[in-house]
C-alpha positions in Angstrom: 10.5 0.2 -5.1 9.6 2.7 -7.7 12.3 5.7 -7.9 9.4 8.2 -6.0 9.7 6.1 -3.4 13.3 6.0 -2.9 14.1 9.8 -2.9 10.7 10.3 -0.7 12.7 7.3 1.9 16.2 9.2 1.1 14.5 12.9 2.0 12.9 11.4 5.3 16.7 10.1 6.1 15.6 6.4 6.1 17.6 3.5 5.0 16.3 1.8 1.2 16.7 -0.6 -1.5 16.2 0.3 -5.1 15.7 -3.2 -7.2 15.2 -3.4 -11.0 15.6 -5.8 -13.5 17.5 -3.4 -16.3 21.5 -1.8 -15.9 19.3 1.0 -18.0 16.4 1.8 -15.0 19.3 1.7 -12.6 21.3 4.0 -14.1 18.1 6.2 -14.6 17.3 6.0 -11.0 20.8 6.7 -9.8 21.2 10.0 -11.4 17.3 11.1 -10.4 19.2 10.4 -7.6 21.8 12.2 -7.9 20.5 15.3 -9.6 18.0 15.2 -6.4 20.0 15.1 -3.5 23.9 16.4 -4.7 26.2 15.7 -2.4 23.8 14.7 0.4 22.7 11.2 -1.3 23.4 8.5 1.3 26.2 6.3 0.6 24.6 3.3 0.9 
């Protein structure tokens, strides 16, 4: 699931799973994240 898709799923309060084959796109994706949504990121 490409990283637009997971902040659109995390903004409509759904549940998701981020896969990815590098440490590097995770990372990447986890501080989109992060920068996105603060402190109201989901902790799962």
């Amino acid at each position: 699931m490409p990283s637009e898709h997971i902040a659109v799923a995390e903004r409509l309060g759904r549940r998701w799973i981020g896969i990815d084959i590098t440490h590097l796109a995770i990372t990447l994706m986890k501080h989109r994240l992060e920068d996105a949504f603060g402190p109201e990121l989901s902790p799962y």
